[in-house]
C-alpha positions as CSV (number, residue, x, y, z in Angstrom):
1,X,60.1,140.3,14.3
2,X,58.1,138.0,16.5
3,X,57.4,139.0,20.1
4,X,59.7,137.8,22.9
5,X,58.6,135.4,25.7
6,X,59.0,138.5,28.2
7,X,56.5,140.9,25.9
8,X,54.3,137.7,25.4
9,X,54.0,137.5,29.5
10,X,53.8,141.1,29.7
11,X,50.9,141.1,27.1
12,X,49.2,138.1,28.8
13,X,49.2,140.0,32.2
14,X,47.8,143.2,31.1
15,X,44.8,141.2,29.9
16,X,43.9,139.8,32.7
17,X,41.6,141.4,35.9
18,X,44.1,142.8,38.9
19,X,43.0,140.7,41.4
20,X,43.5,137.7,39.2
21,X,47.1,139.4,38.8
22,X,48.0,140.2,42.2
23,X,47.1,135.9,43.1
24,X,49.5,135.1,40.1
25,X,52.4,137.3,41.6
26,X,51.6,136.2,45.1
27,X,52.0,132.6,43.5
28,X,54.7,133.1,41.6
29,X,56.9,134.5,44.8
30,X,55.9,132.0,46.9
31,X,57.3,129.8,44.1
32,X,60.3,131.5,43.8
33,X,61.1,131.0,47.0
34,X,60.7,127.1,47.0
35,X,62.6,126.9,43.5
36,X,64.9,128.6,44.9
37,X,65.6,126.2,47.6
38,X,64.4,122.7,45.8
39,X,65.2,123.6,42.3
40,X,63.5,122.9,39.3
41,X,63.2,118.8,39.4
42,X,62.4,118.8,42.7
43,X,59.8,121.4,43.5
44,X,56.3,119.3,43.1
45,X,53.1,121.0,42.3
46,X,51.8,119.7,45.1
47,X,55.0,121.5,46.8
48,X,54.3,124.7,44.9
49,X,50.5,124.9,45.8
50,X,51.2,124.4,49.6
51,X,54.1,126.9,49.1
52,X,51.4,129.7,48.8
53,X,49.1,128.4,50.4
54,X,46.4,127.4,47.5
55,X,45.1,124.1,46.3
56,X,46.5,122.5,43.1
57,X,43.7,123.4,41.6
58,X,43.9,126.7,41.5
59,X,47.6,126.7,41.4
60,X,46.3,125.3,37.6
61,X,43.4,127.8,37.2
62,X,46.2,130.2,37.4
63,X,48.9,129.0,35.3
64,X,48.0,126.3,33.2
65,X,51.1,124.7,31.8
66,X,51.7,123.5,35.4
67,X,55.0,123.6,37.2
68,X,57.2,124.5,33.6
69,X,55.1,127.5,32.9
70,X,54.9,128.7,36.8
71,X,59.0,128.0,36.3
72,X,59.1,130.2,33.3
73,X,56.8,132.6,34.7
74,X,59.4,133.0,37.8
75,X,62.7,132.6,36.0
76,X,61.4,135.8,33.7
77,X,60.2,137.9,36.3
78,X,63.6,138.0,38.2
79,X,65.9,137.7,35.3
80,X,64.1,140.9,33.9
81,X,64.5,142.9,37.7
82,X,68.3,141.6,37.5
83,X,68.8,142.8,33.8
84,X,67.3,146.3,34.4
85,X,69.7,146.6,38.0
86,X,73.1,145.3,35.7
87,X,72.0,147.6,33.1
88,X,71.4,150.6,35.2
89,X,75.0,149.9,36.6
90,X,76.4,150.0,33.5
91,X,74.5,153.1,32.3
92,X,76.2,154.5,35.7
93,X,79.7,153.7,35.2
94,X,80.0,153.9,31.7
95,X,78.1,156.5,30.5
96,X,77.3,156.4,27.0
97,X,77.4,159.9,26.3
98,X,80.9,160.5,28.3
99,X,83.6,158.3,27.9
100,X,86.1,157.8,30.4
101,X,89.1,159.1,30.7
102,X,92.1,156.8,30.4
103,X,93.5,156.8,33.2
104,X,89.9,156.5,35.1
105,X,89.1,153.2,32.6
106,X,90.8,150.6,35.3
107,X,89.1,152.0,38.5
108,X,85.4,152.3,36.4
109,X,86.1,148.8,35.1
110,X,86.5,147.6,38.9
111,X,83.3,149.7,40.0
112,X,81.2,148.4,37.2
113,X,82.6,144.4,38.4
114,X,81.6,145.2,41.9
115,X,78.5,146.6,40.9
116,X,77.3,143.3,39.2
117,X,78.8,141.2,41.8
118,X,76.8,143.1,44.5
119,X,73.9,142.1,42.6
120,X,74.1,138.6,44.4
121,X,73.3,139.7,47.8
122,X,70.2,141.9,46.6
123,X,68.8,139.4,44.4
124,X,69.2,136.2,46.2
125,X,66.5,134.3,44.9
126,X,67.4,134.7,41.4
127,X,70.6,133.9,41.8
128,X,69.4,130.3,43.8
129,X,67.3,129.8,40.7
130,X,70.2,130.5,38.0
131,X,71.8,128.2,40.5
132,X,69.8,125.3,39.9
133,X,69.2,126.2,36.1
134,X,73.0,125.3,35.4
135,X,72.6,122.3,37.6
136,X,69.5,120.9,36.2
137,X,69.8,122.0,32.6
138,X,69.2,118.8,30.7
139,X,65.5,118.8,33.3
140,X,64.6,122.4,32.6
141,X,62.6,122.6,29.5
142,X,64.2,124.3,26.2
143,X,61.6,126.9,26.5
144,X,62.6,128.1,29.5
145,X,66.0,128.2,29.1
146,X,65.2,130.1,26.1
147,X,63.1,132.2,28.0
148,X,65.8,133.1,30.9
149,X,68.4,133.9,28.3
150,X,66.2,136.4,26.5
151,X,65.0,138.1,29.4
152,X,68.5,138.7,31.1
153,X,72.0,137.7,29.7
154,X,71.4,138.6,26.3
155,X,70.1,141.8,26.5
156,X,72.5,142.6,29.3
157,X,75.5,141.2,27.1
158,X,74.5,143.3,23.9
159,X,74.6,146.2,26.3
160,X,77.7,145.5,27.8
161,X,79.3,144.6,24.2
162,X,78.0,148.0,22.5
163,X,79.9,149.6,25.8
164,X,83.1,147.7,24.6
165,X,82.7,148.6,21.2
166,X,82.8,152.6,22.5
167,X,85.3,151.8,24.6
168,X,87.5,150.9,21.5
169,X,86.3,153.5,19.6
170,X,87.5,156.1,22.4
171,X,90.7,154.0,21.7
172,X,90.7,153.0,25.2
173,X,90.5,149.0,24.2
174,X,91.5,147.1,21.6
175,X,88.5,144.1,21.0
176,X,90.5,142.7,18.1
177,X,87.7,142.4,16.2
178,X,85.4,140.8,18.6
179,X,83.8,143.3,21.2
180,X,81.3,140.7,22.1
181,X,83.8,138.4,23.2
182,X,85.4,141.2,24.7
183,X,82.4,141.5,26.7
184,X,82.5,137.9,27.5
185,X,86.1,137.7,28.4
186,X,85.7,140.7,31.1
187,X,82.4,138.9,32.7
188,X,84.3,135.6,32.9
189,X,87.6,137.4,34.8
190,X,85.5,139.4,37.3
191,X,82.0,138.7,38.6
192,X,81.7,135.1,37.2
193,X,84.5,134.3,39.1
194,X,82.9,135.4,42.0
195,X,79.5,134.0,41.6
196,X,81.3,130.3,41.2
197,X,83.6,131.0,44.1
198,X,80.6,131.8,46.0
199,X,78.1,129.2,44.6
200,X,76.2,131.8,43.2
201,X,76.4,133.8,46.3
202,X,75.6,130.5,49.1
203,X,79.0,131.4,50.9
204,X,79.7,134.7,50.5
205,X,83.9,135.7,50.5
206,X,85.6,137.8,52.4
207,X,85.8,141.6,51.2
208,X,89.6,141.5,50.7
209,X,89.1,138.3,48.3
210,X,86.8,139.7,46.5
211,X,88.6,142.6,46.1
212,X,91.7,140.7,45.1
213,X,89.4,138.1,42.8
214,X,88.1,141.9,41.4
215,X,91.1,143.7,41.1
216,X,93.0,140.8,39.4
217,X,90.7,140.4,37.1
218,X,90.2,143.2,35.9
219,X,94.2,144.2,35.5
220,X,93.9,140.8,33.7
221,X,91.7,142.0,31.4
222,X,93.3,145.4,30.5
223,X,96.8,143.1,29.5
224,X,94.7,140.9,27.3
225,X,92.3,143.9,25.8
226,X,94.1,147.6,27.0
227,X,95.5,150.1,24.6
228,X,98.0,151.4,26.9
């Protein structure tokens, strides 16, 4: 199995000399930050360099491919802080070594939603970047999107659907015969709804509607997937 673009950055940073390292982060969340607010098309390099305070030049010395690779760079960075917080929640609330009980499986299914909705308001940047990622797909390059997706939702979705398939096997859901799209289906009812009623968290809700959007989906969920 080939390496992944995450282990390929990972590699690529341990070769190089720490100061040279702590410039590229310093870059790269400068970046972030202007992404984050011009998104992917319109974030210059000129734009980028004056963002942290270097010349274009060295904005080039440092990452090479230019304004895709510093994208990628960025993108992978966050995604992978976001994917280790979702999976930590998940590890939290649905422990792999003790499945719930059933009449706990509603209240942990809301925790575990809230938990991942949370996420928004401690990873705001991210989520301005994922922002502009659906927005500008057909301008982000394929290897970046490729990147993103390897570096956060899939390996958060395999996790979540290997927690469904336990879940069933504790004969607490029935997946009919699909626990990935199981997986899929509760994401879609509880904290993407939030992230598009919020704009990816740009105008936050109320607590009590996102408790309702929470709650409902959720209890939607259990009709379509529940065992009791």
């Amino acid at each position: 199995m080939g390496e992944t673009n995450e282990t390929r950055m990972t590699r690529a940073q341990r070769e190089v000399s720490p100061r040279k390292l702590e410039k590229q982060i310093a870059i790269a969340s400068a970046s972030c930050t202007l992404f984050g607010r011009e998104g992917y098309a319109r974030a210059s390099v000129d734009a980028l360099a004056a963002e942290a305070g270097i010349s274009t030049r060295t904005l080039y010395n440092h990452f090479p491919g230019g304004k895709a690779q510093l994208f990628q760079t960025v993108v992978t960075w966050t995604s992978s802080d976001v994917r280790d917080a979702q999976l930590a929640r998940l590890k939290a609330v649905l422990d792999p070594e003790r499945p719930p009980h059933p009449d706990d499986l509603e209240r942990d299914l809301v925790s575990l939603a809230r938990g991942f909705v949370g996420l928004m308001d401690d990873y705001p940047n991210h989520f301005a970047l994922v922002r502009h990622i659906h927005a500008e797909a057909d301008h982000v390059p394929p290897e970046v999107l490729k990147a993103w997706h390897e570096a956060g939702p899939e390996p958060v979705g395999r996790a979540l659907t290997e927690a469904m398939t336990r879940l069933a096997e504790a004969g607490l859901l029935d997946p009919h015969g699909d626990p990935a799209l199981t997986a899929g289906h509760f994401m879609a009812l509880t904290s993407h709804t939030i992230v598009q009623s919020t704009h990816y968290g740009v105008l936050p809700l109320p607590k009590e509607e996102t408790d309702r959007l929470i709650n409902g989906g959720v209890a939607a969920f259990l009709r379509a997937y529940g065992t009791r």
